[in-house]
FIKOL-837589 format. One record per residue (C-alpha): residue number from 1; residue in one letter; x, y, z. Coordinates in Angstrom, 1 decimal, always signed. Each point is the difference from the previous one (the first is absolute). Layout:
R     i   aa       px       py       pz
R   NUM    a        X        Y        Z
...
% end
This chain:
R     i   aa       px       py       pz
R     1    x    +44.2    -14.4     +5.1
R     2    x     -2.6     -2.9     +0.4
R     3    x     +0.6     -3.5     -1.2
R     4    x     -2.9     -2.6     -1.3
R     5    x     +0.5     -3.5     +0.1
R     6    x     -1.1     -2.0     -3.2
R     7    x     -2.2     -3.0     +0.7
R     8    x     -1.8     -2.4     -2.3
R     9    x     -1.5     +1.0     -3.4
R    10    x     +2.1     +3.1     +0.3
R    11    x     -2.2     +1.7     +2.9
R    12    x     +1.3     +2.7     +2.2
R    13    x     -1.2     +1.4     +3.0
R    14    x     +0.5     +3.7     +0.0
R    15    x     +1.4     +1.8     +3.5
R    16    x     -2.3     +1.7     +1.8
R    17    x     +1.9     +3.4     -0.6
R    18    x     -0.1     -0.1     -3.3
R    19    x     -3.5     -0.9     +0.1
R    20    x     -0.6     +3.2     +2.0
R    21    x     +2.2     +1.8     -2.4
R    22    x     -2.1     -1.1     -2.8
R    23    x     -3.1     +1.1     +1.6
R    24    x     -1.0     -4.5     -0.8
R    25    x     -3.1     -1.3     +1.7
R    26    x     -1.2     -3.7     -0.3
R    27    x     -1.1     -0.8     -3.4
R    28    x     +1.8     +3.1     -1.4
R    29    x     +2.2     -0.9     -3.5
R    30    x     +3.5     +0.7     -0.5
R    31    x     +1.7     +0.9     -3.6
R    32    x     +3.8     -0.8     -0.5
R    33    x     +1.8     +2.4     -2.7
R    34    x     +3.5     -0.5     -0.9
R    35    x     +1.8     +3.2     -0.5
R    36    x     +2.6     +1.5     -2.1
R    37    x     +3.0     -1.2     +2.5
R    38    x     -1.6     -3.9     -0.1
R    39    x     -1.2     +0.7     +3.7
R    40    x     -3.9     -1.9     +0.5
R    41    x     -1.9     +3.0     +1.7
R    42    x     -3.5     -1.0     +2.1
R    43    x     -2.5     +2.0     +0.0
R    44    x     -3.9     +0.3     +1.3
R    45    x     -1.7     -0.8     -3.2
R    46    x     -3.2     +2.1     +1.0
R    47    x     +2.0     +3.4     +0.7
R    48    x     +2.2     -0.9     -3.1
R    49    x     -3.5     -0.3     -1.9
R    50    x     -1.5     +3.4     +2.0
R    51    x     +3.1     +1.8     -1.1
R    52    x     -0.4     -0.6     -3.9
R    53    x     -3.9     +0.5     +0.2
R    54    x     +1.2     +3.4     +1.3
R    55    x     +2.6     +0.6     -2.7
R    56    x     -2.6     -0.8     -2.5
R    57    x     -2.4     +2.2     +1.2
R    58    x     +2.7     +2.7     +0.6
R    59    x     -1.2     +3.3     -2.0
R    60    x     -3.7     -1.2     -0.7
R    61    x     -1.4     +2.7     +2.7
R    62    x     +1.3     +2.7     -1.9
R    63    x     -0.8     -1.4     -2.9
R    64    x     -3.5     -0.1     +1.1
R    65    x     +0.1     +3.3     +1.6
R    66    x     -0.7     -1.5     +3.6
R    67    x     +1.2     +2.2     +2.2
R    68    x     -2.0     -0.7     +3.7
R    69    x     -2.3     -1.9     +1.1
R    70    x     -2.9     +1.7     -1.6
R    71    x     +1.4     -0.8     -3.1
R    72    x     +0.3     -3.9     +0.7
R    73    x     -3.7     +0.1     +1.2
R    74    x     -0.9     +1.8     -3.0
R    75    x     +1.9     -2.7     -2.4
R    76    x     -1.7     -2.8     +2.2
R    77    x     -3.2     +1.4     -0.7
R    78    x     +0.7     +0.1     -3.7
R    79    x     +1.1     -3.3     -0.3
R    80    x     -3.3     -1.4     +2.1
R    81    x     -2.2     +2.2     -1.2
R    82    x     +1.0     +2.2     -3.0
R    83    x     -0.4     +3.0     +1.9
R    84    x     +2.7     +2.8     -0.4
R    85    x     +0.1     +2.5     +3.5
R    86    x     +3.3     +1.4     -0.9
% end
């Protein structure tokens, strides 16, 4: 367990563990979510925002029929160019 003491305006300086935990940098953003139980839960905003991009996107490969690498360069080509080499 880590503790935070609160100073003026309500700032908080995380611990160091926790920041390592978190995988926070300087100038990285922080989200707080309060979950079902009422507990406040921290979280690196950019890997929160990395895993719903990826949920999102979850399916669209197959949806595209990507299956390799040759098939991404072939959809990058079609989007630049218009050229279909699949």
């Amino acid at each position: 367990m880590s503790i935070a003491r609160v100073y003026e305006e309500g700032r908080i300086r995380i611990p160091a563990e926790i920041c390592r935990s978190l995988g926070l940098r300087i100038g990285d953003k922080v989200t707080f979510t309060q979950n079902k139980n009422g507990e406040i839960v921290l979280s690196n905003a950019s890997a929160r925002a990395i895993h719903k991009a990826q949920e999102a996107f979850s399916g669209a490969a197959e949806a595209l029929g990507v299956k390799d690498d040759d098939d991404v360069m072939a959809l990058v080509n079609e989007v630049r160019y218009g050229k279909i080499e699949r």
